[in-house]
DRENZABA-95640 format. One record per residue (C-alpha): residue in one letter; x, y, z. Coordinates in steps of 0.02 Angstrom, whole numbers, plus 50000, padded with zeros to 5 digits. Layout:
N
<residu = A, u = X, v = Y, w = Z> .
...
% end
This chain:
142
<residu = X, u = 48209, v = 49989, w = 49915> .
<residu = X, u = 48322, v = 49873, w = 50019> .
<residu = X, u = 48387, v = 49722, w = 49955> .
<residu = X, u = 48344, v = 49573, w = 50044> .
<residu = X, u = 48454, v = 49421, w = 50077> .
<residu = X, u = 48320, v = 49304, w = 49993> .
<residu = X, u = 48323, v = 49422, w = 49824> .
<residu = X, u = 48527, v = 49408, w = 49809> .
<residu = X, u = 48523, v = 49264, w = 49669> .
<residu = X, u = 48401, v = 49394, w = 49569> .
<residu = X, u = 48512, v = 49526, w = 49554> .
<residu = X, u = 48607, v = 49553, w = 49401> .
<residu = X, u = 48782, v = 49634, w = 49452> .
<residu = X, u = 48924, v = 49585, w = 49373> .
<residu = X, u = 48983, v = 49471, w = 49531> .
<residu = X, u = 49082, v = 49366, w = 49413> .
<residu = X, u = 49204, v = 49505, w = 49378> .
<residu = X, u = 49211, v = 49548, w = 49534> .
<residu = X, u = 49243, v = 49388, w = 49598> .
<residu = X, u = 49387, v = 49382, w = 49477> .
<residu = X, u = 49468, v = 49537, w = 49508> .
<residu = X, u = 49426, v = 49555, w = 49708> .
<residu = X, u = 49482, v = 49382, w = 49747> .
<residu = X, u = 49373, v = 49239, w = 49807> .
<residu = X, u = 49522, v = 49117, w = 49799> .
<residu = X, u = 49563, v = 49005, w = 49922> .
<residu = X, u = 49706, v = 49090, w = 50041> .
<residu = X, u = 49837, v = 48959, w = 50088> .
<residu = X, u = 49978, v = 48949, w = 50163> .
<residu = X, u = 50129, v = 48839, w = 50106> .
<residu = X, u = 50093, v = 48697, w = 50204> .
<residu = X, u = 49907, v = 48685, w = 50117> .
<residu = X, u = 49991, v = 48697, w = 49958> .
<residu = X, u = 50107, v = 48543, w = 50002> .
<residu = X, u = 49928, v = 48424, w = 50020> .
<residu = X, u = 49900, v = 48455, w = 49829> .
<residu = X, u = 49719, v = 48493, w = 49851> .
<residu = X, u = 49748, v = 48658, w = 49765> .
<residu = X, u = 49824, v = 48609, w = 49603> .
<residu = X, u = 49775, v = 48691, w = 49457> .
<residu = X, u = 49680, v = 48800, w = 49551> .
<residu = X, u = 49707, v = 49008, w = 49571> .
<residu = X, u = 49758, v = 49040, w = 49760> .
<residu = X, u = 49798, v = 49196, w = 49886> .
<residu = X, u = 49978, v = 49158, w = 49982> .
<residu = X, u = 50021, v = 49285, w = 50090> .
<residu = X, u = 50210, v = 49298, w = 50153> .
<residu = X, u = 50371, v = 49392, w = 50176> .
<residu = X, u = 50483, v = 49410, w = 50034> .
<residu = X, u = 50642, v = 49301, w = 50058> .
<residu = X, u = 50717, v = 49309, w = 49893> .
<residu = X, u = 50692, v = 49337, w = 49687> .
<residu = X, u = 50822, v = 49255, w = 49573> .
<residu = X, u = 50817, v = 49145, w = 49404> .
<residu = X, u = 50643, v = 49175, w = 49385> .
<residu = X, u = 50578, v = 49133, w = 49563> .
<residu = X, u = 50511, v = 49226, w = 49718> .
<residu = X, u = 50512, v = 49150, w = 49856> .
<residu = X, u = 50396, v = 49199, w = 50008> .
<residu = X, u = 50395, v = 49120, w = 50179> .
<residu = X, u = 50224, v = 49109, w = 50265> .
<residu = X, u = 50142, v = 49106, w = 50414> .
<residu = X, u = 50166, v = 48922, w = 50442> .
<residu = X, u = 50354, v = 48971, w = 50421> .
<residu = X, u = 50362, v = 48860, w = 50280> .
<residu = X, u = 50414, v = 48943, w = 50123> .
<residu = X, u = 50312, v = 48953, w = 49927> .
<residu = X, u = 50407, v = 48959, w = 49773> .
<residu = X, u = 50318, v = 49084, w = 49657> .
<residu = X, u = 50382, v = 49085, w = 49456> .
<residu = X, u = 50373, v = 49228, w = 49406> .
<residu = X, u = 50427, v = 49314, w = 49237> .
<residu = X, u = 50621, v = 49339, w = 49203> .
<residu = X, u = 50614, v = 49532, w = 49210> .
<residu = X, u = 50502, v = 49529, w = 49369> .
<residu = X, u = 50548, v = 49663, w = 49532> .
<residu = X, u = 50515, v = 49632, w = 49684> .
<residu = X, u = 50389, v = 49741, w = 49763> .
<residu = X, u = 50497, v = 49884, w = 49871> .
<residu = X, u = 50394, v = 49787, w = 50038> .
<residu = X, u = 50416, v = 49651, w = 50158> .
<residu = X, u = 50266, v = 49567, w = 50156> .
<residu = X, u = 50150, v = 49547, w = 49991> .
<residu = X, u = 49995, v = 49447, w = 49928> .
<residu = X, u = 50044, v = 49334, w = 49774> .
<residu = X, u = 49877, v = 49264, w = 49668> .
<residu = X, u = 49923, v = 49127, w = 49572> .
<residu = X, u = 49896, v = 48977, w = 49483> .
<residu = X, u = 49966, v = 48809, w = 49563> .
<residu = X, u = 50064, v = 48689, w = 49481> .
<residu = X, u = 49974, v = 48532, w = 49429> .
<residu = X, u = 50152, v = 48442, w = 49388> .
<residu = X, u = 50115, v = 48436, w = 49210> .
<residu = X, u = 50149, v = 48647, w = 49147> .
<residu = X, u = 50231, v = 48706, w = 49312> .
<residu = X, u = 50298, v = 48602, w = 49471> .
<residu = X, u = 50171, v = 48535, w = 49596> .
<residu = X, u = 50147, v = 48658, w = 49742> .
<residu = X, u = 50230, v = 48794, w = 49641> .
<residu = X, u = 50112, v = 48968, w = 49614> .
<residu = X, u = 50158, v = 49053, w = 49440> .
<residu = X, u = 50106, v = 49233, w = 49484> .
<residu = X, u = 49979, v = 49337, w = 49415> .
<residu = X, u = 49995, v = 49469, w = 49517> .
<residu = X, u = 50100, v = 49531, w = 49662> .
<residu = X, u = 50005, v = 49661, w = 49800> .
<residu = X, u = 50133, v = 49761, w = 49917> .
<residu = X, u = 50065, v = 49735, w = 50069> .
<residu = X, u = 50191, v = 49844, w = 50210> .
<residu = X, u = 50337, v = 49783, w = 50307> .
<residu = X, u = 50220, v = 49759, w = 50483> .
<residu = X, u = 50129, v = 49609, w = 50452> .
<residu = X, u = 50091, v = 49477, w = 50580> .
<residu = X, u = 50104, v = 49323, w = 50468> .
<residu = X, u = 50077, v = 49190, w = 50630> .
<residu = X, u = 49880, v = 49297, w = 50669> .
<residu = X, u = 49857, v = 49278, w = 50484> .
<residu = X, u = 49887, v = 49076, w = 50481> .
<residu = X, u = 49810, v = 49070, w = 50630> .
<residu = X, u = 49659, v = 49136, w = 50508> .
<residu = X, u = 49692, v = 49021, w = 50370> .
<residu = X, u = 49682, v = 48868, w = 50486> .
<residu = X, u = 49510, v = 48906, w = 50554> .
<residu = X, u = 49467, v = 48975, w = 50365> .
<residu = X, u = 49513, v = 48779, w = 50304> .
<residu = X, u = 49455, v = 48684, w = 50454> .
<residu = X, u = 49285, v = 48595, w = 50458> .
<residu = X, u = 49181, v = 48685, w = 50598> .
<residu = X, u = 49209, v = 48856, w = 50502> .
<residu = X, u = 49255, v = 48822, w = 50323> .
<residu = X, u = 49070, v = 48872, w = 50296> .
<residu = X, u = 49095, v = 49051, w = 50350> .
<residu = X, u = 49231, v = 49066, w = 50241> .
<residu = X, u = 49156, v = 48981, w = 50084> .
<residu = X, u = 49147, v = 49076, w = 49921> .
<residu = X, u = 48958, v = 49149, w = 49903> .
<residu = X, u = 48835, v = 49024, w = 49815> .
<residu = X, u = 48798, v = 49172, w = 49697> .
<residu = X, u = 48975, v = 49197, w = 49622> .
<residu = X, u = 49013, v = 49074, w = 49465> .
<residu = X, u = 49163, v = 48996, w = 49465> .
<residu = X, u = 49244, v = 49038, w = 49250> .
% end
């Protein structure tokens, strides 16, 4: 039987661990972060890998701005250029505004056009096609 558009709200797959674990977070880029719309919120920021010392990695993006991430003392870098870091944002209270305390770190290759992907994340964030980009109305947010 195929399933129909109208019937997706019915179903009862577990979308909300999927969500979670397949990432319907907002993907930013630093100079997003910098507005502060996205504090305490889990993001996607994908960049090259500039440095990792004293507890931070810090990634350069598309916007060729560059994203502290803090990440856990014993930490290694991931053996690519470019990577996907989904994080948490700093509120300013537990960790620094704009700054994204890692959960998780996805090698991503050392060929990576990070100036196509902005390009992405500014029509992803701007008004006349933030709706095609919009998490799905039938994934709850925990």
């Amino acid at each position: 039987m195929p399933i129909r558009l109208s019937n997706l709200k019915k179903l009862t797959l577990p979308i909300r661990s999927l969500a979670s674990q397949d990432g319907f977070y907002p993907r930013v880029n630093a100079t997003l972060l910098a507005t502060g719309k996205f504090a305490s919120r889990i993001v996607s920021v994908v960049g090259k890998q500039v440095s990792c010392e004293a507890g931070k990695l810090t990634l350069q993006t598309g916007d060729e701005q560059f994203v502290e991430c803090l990440v856990h003392p014993e930490f290694e870098q991931e053996g690519t250029d470019f990577v996907e870091v989904v994080g948490c944002v700093g509120n300013g209270e537990e960790t620094e505004m704009g700054k994204v305390e890692l959960y998780i770190a996805r090698p991503l290759g050392n060929d990576i056009n990070l100036q196509l992907y902005d390009k992405m994340i500014t029509l992803q964030n701007s008004p006349k096609y933030q709706h095609l980009f919009r998490q799905p109305d039938f994934v709850e947010n925990n």
